[in-house]
Backbone as JSON, one array per atom type, in Angstrom:
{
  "sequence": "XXXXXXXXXXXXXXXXXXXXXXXXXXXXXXXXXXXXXXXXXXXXXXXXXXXXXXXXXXXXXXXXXXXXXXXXXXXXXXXXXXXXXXXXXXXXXXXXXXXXXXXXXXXXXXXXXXXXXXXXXXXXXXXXXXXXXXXXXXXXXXXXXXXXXXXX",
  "N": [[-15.1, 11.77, -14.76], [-13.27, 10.68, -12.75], [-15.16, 9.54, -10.96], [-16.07, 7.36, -12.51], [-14.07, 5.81, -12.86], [-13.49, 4.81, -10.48], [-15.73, 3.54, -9.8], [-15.77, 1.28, -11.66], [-13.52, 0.21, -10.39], [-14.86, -0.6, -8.23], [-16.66, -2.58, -9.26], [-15.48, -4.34, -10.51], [-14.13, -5.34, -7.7], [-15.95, -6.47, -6.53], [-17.56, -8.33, -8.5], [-15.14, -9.96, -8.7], [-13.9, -9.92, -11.1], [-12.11, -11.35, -13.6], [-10.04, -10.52, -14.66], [-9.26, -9.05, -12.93], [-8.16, -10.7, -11.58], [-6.24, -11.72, -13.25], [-4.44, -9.61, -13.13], [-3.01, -9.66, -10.68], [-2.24, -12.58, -10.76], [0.23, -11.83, -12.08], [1.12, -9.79, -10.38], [1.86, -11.3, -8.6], [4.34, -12.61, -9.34], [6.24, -10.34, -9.65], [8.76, -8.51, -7.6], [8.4, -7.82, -4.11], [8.59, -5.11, -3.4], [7.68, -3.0, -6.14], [8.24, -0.32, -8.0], [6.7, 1.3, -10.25], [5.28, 2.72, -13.09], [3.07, 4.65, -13.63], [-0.18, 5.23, -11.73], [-2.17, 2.15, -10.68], [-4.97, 3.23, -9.71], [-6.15, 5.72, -10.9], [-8.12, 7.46, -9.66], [-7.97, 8.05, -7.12], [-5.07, 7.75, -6.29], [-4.79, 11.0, -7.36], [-6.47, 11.91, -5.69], [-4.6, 11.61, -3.28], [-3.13, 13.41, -3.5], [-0.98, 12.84, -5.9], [0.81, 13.53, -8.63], [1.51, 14.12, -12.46], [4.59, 14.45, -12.67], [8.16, 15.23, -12.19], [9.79, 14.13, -9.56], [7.67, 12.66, -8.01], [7.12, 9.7, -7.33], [5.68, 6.54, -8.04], [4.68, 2.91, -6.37], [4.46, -0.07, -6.0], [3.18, -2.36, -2.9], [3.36, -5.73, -1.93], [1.47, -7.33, 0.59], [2.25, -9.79, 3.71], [-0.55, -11.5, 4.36], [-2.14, -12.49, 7.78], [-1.12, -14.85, 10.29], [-0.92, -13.38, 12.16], [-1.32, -14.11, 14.75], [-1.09, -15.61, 18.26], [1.27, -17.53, 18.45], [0.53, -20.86, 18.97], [2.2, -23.16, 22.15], [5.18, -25.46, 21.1], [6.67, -27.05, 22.37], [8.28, -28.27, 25.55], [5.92, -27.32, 28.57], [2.23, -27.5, 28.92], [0.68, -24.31, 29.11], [-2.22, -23.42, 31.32], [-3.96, -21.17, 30.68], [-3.5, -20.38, 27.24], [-3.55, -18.27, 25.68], [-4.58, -17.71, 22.32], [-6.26, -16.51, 21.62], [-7.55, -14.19, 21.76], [-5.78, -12.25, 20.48], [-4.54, -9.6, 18.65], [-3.36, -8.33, 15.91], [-1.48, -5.17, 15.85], [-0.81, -2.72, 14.44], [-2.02, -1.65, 11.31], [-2.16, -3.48, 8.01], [-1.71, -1.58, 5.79], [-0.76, 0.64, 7.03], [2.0, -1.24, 7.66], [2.64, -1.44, 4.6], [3.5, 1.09, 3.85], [5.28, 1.7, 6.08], [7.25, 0.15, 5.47], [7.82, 0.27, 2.61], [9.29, 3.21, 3.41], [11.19, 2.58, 4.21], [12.72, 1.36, 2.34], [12.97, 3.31, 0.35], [14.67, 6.04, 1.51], [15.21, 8.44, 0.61], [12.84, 9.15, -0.04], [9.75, 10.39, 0.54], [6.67, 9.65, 1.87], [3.6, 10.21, 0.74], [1.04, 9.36, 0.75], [-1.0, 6.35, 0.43], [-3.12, 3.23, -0.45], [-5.5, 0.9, -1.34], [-5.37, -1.77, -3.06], [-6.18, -4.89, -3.7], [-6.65, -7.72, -2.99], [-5.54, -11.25, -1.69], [-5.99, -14.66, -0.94], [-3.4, -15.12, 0.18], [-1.77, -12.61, 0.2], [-1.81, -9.05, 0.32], [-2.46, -6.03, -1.85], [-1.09, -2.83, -1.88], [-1.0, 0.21, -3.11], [1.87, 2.82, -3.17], [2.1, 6.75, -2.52], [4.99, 8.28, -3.17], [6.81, 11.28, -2.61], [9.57, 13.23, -3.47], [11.4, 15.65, -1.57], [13.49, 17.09, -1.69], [13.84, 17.67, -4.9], [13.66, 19.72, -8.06], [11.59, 20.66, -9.06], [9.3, 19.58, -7.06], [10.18, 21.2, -4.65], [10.19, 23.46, -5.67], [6.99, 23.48, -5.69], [4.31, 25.09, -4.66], [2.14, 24.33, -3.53], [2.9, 21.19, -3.65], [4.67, 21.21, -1.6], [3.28, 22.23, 0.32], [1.47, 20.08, 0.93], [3.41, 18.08, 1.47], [4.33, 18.86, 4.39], [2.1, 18.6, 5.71], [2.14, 16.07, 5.48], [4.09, 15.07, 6.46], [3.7, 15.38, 9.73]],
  "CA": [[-14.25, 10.69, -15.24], [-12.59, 10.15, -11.83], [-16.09, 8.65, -9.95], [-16.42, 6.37, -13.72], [-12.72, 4.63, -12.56], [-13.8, 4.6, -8.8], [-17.27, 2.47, -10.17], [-15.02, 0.52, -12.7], [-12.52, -1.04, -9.85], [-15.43, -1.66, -7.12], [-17.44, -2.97, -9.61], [-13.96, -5.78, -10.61], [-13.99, -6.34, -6.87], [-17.29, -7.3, -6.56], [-17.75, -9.53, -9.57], [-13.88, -10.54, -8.51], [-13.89, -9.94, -12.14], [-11.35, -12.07, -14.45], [-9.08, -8.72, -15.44], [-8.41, -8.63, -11.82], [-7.17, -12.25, -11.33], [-4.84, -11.81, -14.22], [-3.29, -8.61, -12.63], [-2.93, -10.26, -9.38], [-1.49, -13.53, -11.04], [1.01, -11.01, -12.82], [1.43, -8.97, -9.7], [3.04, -12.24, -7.67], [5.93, -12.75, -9.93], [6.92, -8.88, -9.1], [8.85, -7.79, -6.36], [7.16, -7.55, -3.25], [7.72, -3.89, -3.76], [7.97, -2.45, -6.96], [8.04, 0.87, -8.74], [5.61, 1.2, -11.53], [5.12, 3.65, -14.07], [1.59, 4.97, -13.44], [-1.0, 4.21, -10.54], [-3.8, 1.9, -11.26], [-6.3, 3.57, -9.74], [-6.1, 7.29, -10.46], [-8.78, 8.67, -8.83], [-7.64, 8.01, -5.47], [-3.62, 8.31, -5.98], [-4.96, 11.98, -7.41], [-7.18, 12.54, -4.19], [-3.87, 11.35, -2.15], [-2.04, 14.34, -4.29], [-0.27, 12.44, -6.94], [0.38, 14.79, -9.9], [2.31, 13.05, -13.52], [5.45, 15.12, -12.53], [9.49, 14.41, -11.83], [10.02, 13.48, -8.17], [7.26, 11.54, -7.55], [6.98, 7.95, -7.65], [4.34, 5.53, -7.41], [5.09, 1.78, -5.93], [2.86, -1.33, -5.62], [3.79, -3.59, -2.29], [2.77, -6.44, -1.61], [1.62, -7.3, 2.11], [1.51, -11.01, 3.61], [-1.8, -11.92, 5.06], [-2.32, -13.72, 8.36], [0.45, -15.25, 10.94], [-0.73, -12.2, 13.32], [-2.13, -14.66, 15.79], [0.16, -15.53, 18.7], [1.73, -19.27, 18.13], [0.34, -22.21, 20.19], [3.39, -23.56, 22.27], [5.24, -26.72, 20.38], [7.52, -28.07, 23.03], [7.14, -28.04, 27.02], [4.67, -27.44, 29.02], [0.9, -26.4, 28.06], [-0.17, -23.04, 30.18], [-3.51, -23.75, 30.94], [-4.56, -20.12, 29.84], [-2.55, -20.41, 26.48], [-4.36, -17.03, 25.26], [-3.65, -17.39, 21.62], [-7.6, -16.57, 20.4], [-7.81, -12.58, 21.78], [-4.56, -11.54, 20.31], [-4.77, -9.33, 17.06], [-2.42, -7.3, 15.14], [-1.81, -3.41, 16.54], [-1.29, -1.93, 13.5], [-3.21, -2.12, 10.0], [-1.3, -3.45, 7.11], [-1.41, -0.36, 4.52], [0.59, 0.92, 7.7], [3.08, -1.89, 7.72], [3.34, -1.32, 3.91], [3.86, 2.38, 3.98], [6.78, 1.64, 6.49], [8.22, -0.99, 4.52], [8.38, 1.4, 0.96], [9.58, 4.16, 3.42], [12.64, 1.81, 4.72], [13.49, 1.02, 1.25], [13.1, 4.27, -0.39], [14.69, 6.46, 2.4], [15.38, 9.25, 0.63], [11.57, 9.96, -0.18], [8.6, 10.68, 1.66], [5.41, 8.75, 1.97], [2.16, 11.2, 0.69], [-0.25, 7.89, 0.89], [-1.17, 4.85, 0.15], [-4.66, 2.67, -1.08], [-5.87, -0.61, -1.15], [-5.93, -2.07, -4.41], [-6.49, -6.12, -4.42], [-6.43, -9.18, -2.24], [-5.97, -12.54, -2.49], [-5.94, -15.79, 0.32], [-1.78, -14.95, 0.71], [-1.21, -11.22, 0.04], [-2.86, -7.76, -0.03], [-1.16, -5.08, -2.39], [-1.38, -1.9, -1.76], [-0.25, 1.46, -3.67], [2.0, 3.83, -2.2], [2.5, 7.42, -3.46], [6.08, 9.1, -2.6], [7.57, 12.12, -2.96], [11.09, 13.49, -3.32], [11.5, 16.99, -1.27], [14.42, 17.87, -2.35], [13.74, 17.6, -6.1], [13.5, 21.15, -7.75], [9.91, 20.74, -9.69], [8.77, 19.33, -5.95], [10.45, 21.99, -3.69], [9.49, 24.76, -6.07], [5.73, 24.13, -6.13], [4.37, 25.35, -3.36], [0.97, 23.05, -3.32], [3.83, 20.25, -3.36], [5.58, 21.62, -0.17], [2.22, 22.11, 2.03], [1.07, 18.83, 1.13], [4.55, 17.04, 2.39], [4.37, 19.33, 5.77], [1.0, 18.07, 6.36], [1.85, 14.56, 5.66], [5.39, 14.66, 7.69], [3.17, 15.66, 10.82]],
  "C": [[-13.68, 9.88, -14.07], [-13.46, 9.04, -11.25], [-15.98, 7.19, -11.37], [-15.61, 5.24, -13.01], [-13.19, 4.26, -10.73], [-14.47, 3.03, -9.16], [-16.51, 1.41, -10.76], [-14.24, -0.25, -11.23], [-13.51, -1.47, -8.59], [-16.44, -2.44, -7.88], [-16.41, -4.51, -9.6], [-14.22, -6.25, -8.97], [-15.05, -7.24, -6.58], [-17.51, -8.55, -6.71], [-16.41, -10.37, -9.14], [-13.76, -11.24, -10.04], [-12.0, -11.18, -12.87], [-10.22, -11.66, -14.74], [-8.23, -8.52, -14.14], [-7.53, -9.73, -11.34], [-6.14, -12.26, -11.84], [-3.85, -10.99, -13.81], [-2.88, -9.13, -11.44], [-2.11, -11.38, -9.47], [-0.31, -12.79, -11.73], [2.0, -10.1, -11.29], [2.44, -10.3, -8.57], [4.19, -12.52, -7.99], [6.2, -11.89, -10.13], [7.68, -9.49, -7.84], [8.34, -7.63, -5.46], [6.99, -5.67, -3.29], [8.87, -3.41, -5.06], [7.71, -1.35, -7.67], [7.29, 0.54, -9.96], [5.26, 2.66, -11.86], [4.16, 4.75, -13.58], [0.66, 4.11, -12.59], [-2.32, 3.72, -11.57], [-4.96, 2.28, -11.38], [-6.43, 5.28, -9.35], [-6.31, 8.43, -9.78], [-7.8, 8.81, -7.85], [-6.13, 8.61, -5.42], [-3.98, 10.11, -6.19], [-5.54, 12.64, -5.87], [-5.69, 12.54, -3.18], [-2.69, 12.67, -2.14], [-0.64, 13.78, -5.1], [-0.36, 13.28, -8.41], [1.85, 13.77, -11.4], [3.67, 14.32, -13.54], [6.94, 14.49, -11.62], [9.36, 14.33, -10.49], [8.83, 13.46, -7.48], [7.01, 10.44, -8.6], [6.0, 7.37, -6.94], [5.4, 3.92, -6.89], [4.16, 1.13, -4.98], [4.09, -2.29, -4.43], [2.63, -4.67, -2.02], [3.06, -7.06, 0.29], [1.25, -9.01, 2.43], [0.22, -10.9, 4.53], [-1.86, -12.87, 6.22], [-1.2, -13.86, 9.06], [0.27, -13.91, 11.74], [-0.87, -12.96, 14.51], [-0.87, -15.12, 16.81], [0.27, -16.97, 18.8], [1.42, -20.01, 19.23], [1.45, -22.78, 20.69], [3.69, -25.23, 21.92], [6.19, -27.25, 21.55], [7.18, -27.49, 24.66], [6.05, -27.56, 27.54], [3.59, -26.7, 28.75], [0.59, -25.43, 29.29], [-1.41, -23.54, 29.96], [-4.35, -22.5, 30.25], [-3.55, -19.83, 28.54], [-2.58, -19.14, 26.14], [-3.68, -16.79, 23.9], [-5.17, -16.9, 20.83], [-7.33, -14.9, 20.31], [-6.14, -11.81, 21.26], [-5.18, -10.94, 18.79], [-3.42, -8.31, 16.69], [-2.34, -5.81, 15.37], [-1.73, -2.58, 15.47], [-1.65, -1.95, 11.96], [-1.82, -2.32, 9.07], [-0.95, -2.55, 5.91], [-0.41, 0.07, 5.85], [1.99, 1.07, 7.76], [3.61, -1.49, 6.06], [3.91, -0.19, 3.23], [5.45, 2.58, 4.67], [7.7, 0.98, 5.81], [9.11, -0.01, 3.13], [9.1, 2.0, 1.67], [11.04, 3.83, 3.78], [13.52, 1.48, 3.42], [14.01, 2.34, -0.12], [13.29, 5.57, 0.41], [14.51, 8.17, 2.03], [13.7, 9.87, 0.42], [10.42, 9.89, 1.1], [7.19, 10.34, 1.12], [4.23, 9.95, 2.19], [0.99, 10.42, 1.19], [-0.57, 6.92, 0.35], [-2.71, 4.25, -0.04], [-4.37, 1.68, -1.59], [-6.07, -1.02, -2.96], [-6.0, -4.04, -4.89], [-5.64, -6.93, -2.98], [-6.59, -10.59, -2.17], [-5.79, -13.87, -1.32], [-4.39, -15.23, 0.51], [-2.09, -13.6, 1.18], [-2.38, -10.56, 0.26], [-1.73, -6.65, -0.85], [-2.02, -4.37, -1.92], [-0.29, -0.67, -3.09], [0.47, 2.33, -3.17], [2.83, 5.16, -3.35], [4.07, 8.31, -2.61], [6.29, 9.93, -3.56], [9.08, 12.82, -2.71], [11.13, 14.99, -2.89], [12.49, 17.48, -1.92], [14.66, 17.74, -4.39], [13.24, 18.87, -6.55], [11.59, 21.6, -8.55], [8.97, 20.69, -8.21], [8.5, 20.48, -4.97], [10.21, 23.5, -4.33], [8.19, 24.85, -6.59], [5.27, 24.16, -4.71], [3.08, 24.8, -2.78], [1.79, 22.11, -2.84], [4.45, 20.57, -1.75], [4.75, 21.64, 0.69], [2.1, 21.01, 1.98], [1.93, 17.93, 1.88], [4.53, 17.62, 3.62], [3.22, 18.86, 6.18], [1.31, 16.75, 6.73], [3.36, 13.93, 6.87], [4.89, 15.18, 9.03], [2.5, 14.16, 11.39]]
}
């Protein structure tokens, strides 16, 4: 069932199916990050160890695209080596939006995160947190290796 939903959302990106435009035009008048019920794309939040249980939470951000490059200078003088081509961005944006959720949602802890849709502005991503000190969390003991792995 899991590979079916895998096939099902690279097939949408592909085609840059119709289904996905609408969630995407839906997903801009959100929050840049917002909590949501249930992940879109199960497999993967499951592979990341997402389980339908109290203290965890899912949450879709949205990342901007672009504006990594380093700014051409607008007032005095031009350097003749301006060097604004070889510059790139040091670290990947699921990264940036892993830190972002983890700044806003301090008390939890960041299991992982996955790519789910991009568009000329944005990129969302998924991110899955968990709450340690929650007693369903801290008394399963799958739950507890998985957060010591991922707080390493």
């Amino acid at each position: 069932m899991r590979s079916y939903m895998a096939q099902t959302w690279t097939k949408m990106w592909k085609e840059n199916s119709d289904e996905l435009k609408s969630k995407a035009i839906a997903w801009r008048q959100e929050p840049t990050i917002s909590r949501i019920e249930r992940p879109s794309r199960l497999d993967r939040a499951r592979r990341l160890g997402y389980k339908a249980k109290q203290g965890i939470v899912v949450v879709r951000v949205r990342v901007g695209r672009g504006g990594m490059r380093k700014q051409r200078p607008v007032a005095g003088r031009r350097p003749k080596h301006i060097g604004v081509v070889h510059i790139k961005q040091g670290i990947s944006m699921r990264k940036v939006a892993e830190r972002r959720v983890s700044e806003k949602f301090p008390n939890l802890e960041v299991m992982g995160s996955y790519y789910l849709h991009k568009d000329g502005m944005n990129i969302w991503y998924e991110v899955i947190l968990a709450d340690p000190a929650h007693p369903t969390i801290s008394k399963d003991r799958e739950m507890r290796g998985k957060l010591k792995a991922f707080a390493k």
